[in-house]
N, C-alpha and C positions, 0 to 999 in steps of 0.2 A: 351459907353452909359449904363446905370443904367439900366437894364429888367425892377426888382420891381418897381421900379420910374414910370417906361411908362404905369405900369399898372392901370385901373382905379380902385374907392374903389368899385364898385360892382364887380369885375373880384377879386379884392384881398379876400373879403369877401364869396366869391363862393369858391374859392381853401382852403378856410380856412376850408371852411364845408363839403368841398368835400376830406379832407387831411385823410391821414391812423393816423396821431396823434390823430384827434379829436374820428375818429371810436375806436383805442385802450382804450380814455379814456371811452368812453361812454359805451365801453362794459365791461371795468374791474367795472365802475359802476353797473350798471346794474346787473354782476354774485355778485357782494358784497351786493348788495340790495335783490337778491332773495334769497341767504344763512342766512342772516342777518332774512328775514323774513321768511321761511323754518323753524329756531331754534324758531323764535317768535310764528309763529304757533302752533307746537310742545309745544311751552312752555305755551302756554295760551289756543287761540282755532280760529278756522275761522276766524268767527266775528270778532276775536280783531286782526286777520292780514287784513282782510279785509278792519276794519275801520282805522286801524293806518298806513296803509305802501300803498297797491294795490288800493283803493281807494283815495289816496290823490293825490292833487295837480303835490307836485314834485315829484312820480313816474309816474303819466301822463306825465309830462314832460321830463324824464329820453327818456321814451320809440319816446315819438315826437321827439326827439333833432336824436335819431338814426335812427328815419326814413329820415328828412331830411338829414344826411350824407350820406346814402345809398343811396337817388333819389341823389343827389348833384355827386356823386362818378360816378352815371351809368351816368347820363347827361354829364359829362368829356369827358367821351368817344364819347359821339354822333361830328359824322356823324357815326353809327356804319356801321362794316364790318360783312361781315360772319364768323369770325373767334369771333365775341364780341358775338353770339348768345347764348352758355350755361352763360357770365357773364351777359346778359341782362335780359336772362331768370329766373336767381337765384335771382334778385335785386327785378326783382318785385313781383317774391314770398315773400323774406321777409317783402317787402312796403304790399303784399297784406296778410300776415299773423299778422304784427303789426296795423293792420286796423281791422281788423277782431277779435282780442285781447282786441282794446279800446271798440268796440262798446261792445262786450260780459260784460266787465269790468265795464262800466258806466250802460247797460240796459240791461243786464241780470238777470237771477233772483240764487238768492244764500237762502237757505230757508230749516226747516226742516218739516217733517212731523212723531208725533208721534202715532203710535196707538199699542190698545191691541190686542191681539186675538180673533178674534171673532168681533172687532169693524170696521166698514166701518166708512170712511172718505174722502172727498175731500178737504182740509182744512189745507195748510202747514202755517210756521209760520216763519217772516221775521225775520233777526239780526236787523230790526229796530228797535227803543224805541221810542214809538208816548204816547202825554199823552191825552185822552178824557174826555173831560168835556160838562156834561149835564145840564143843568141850572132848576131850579126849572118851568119856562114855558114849559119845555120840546125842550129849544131851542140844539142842537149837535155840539161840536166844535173840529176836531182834529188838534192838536198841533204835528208838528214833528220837534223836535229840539236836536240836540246833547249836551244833557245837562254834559256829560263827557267830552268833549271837550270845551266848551264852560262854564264853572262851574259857576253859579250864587253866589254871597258873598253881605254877610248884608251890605256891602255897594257900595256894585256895582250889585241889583237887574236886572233881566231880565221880563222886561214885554212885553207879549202877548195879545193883541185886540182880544176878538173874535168875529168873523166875522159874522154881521146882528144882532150885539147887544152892548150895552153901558156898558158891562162887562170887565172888564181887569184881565186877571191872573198875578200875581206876583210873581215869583220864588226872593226869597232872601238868599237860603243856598241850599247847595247839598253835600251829601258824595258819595264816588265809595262804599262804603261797609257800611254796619250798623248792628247794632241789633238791632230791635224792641223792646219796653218795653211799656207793654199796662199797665196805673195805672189806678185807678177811683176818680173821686171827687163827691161832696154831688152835688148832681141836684133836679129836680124838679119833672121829669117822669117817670126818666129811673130805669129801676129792682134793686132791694134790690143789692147790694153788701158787701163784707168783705177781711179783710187781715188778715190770721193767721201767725204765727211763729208756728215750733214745733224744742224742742230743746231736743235733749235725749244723748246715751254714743257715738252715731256716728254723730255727729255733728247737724248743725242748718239747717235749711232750711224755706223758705216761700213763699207763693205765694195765690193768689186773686181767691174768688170764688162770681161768679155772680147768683143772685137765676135761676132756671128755662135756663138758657143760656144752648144751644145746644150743645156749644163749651168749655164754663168756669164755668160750675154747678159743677164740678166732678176732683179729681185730683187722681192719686195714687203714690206713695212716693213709693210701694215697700212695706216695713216693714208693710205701713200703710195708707188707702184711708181716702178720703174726699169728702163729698157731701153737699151741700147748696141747700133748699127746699125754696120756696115763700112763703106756709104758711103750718099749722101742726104743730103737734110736739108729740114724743110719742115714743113706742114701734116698732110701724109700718114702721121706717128707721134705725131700726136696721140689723143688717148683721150677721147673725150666724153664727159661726164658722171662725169668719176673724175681725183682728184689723180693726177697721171702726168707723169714728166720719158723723155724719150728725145733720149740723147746718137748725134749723127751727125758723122761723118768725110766730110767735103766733099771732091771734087775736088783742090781745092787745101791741100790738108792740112791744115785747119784744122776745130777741133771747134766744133761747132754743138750746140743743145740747143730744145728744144721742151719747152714748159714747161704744159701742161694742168692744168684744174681744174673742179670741180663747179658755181663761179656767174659764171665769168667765159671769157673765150673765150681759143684756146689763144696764148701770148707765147714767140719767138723770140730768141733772138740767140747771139755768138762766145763759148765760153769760153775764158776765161784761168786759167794753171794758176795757183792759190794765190788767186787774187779771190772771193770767197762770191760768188752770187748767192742774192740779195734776194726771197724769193719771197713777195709780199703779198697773196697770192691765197692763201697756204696760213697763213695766221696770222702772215706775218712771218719763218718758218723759211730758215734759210740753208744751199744747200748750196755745197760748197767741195769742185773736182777738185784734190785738190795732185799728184797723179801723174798722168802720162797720158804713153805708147808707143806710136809709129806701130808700131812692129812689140817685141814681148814673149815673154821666157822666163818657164815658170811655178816657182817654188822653193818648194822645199816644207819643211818644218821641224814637227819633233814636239818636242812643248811638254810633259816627264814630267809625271806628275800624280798622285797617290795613287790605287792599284788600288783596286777596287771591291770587294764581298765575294762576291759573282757570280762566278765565273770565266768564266762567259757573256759575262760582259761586258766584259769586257776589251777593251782595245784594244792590245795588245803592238806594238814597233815595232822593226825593226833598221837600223842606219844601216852601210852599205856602199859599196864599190868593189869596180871590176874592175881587178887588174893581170895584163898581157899580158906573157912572157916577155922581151921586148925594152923594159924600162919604161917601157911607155905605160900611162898610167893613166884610169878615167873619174870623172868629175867625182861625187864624195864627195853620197849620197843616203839620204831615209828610205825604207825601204819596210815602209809599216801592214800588217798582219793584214787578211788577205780582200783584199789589194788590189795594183794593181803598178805598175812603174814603168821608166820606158824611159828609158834614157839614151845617150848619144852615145857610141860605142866603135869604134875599128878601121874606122872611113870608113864603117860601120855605127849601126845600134841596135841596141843589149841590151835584152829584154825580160826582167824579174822580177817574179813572184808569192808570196806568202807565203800559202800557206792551206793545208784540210788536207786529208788525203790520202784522196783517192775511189776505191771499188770497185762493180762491176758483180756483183750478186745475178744464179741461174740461170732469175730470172722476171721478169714485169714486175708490178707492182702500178697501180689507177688508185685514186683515192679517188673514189667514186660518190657519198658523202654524207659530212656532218660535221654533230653536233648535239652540243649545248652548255647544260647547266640548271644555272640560277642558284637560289641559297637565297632564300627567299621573303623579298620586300622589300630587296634587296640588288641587288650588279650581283658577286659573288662567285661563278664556275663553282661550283657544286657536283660537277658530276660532267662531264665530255663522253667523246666514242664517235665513232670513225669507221667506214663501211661500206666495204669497199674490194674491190675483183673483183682475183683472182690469173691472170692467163693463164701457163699452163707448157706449155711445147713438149711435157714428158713426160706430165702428167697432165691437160692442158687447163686449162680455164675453172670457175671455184669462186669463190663467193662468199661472207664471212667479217666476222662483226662483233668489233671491237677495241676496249675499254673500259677504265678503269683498273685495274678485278681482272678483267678478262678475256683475255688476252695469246692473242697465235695465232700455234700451235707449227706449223711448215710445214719439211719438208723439213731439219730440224735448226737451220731458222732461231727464233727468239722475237720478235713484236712486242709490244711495250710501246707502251698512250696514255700518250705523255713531256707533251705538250704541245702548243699552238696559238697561231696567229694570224691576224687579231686581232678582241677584244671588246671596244667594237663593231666591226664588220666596216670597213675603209678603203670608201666610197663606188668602185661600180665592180671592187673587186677580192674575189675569191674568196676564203673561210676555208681554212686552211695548216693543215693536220693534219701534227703531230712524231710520227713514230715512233721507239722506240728498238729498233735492231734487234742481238739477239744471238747470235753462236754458239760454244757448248760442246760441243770435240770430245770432251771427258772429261767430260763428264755421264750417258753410260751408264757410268762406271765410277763416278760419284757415286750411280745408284741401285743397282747392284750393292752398292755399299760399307755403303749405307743400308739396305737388305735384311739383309745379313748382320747390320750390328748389331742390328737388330729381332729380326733368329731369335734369335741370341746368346742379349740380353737375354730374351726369352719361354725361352730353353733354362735360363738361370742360374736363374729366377726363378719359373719355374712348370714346365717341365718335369724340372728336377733334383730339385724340391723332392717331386715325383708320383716319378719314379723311386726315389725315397730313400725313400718312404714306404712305398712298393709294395715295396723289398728289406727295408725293417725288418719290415713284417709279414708278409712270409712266411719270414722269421727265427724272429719269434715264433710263427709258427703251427709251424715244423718243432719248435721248439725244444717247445712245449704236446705235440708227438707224442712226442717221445722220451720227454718225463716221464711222456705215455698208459703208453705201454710200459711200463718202469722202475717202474710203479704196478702195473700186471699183474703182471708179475715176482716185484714184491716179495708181493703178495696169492697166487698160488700157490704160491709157495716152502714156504711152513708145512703144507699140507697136504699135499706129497710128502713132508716130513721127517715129521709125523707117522705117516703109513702107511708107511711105509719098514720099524721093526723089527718091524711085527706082520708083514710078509709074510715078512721074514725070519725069524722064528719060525716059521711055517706050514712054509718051506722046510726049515729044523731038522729038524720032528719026521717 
């Protein structure tokens, strides 16, 4: 008779999952999958082993598929005996250690927190990218979508509802990397703008100066600066002793320029857009305004670019709109990673942000100190540390050193020294200690799990091996007794058979 034949398909499907086949493949899986993403980490950074391998689907399922082998494997064995007790014991550590793995993996928290010296913070910040949009009624909408994964194309747009309003966001393009390039065109409201060129014996360069702007009034080249005034014009934006042009907007709407330099005294006059002036005071270099806007919109354009191998470093960008139930639409825009952008909507502004998603820890932390050693004769950290005071409304004031094999385990938090900046230190500004901050709600079921299998193994391997040794010999010692006996037995035997017929004799007569 056939065995496998008699056997039903649930009994043949149990041994299948229950077989040392399927466990060798699931686990040369598995070691191939965490080596594989070990080098990805290494190569890129958390977040992008996080988001591409440890959070996905089929390594959730990698680690499921060998949990059921391992319950599958230990249930074979049931009706167990006492001798199955360290394999019993070992099984459900590991079922209670890859349990305890998923939960920490799906709803844990993975997050950094940066601060200065001297700065207090409760306030880490997730490897999410969530994008926010605020609508000119002041209505708040956040969006979290993996727009890397998921990439929007002009002709396969991704649109977003958002919610308790007749607003739709439109994603239609997405790069992983970009460069930003802010232009201006002629508007209606916005600040005076201009484009110069300057062209001299070390080649060409150019770039846009906005009047009065906080951020684009001012440029310096090095050999030679640039400033752009809202109005004025004269003596009074000159710079003594330093190659320096400042562009001024007259009264009468006409741009003016002041032209400084290191051995001659400062030269005045009208610019005209597209006429170089002649600067012989500076080696002969010519600059040339060919643009120039009494009043300027800024437009902005991301230029794709081949991603980095950093995921740090990234510059990710999504190109959007808003459309409004009643087809108004707003004017089609990039908006970069970490950054935002407001546009004209509804006889309002829309403001949007792309960056990632922040959470509020149940303390504050300050960084008190940060220190940093280099390998001898080199400028290469060798090792840094920060000191950092914990104020907790629950347990007070505590102070705590943070190293790179030293991590401080607080309140089920983990900090990790991730990183710093910067060495050398920016003049004026304080060293930025990265923490990586973790939580594992399933990590006391990861030492429980690690526990058992430690007993297990100690019970398999040295305590079965003492119990088994301890019932052989006193096997053989019961067994040496009986033969004691049985050796007795046998040696008195002959002497009661031989006195047996004399006394029967005696009884005779």
């Amino acid at each position: 008779m056939n065995v496998s034949a008699s056997r039903s398909p649930a009994r043949v499907l149990f041994d299948a999952l229950a077989s040392l086949r399927l466990a060798v493949t699931v686990m040369v899986t598995l070691g191939v999958t965490s080596l594989a993403a070990t080098i990805y980490e290494s190569k890129y950074n958390t977040a992008a082993a996080q988001r591409d391998i440890y959070q996905t689907w089929w390594f959730a399922a990698i680690l499921v598929a060998l949990g059921i082998n391992i319950f599958c494997a230990m249930m074979s064995r049931y009706p167990w005996k006492k001798h199955h007790v360290g394999f019993v014991m070992a099984h459900i550590g590991i079922l209670t250690l890859l349990v305890g793995s998923l939960i920490s993996l799906h709803y844990g928290l993975d997050s950094n927190m940066a601060v200065y010296e001297g700065e207090t913070t409760d306030r880490v910040t997730l490897f999410d990218k969530v994008v926010d949009v605020e609508l000119p009624d002041g209505q708040r909408t956040r969006i979290a979508f993996d727009f890397e994964k998921h990439r929007p194309r002009p002709d396969k747009p991704r649109r977003f509802p958002l919610k308790g309003t007749k607003v739709t966001l439109v994603a239609d393009d997405f790069h992983a990397h970009v460069r930003m390039l802010e232009t201006f065109e002629e508007g209606t409201s916005g600040p005076p703008a201009l484009r110069f060129t300057i062209e001299g014996p070390f080649g060409k360069q150019d770039s846009w100066l906005v009047a009065d702007d906080p951020e684009r009034h001012s440029v310096d080249f090095g050999p030679a600066s640039f400033v752009f005034h809202a109005s004025g014009a004269g003596h009074e934006h000159s710079v003594e002793g330093r190659n320096h042009m400042a562009f001024a907007l007259g009264a009468d709407g006409r741009l003016a320029y002041t032209l400084s330099s290191t051995k001659a005294k400062p030269v005045t006059g009208v610019v005209e857009v597209g006429t170089p002036i002649v600067a012989t005071q500076w080696m002969g270099m010519k600059i040339t305004v060919d643009r120039f806007f009494a009043a300027s919109a800024k437009h902005r354009e991301a230029v794709g670019e081949e991603p980095p191998n950093k995921d740090a470093m990234r510059q990710p960008a999504i190109h959007f709109h808003l459309e409004a139930a009643d087809g108004a639409t707003s004017q089609p825009t990039w908006l970069a990673w970490s950054g935002a952008a407001h546009v004209p909507f509804q006889g309002g502004t829309a403001a949007l942000a792309y960056r990632p998603t922040e959470l509020s820890v149940p303390f504050r932390v300050t960084l008190t100190d940060f220190n940093s050693e280099k390998y001898p004769g080199s400028n290469r950290p060798a090792t840094y540390e920060s000191y950092v005071r914990v104020e907790d409304p629950e347990r007070g004031s505590s102070e705590h050193h943070i190293s790179m094999n030293h991590p401080l385990h607080y309140r089920g938090y983990i900090f990790f020294q991730s990183s710093f900046c910067c060495d050398p230190p920016v003049e004026g500004q304080p060293m930025m200690s990265v923490l990586s901050v973790a939580r594992a709600p399933g990590l006391p079921l990861v030492y429980l799990g690690t526990t058992l299998i430690s007993l297990g193994v100690v019970w398999m391997f040295y305590v079965k091996p003492y119990l088994a040794r301890r019932q052989a010999a006193q096997a053989l010692k019961a067994h040496r007794e009986r033969e004691a006996q049985h050796d007795q037995k046998a040696v008195s035997s002959p002497a009661a058979a031989a006195t047996g017929p004399v006394e029967a004799a005696g009884s005779g007569a």
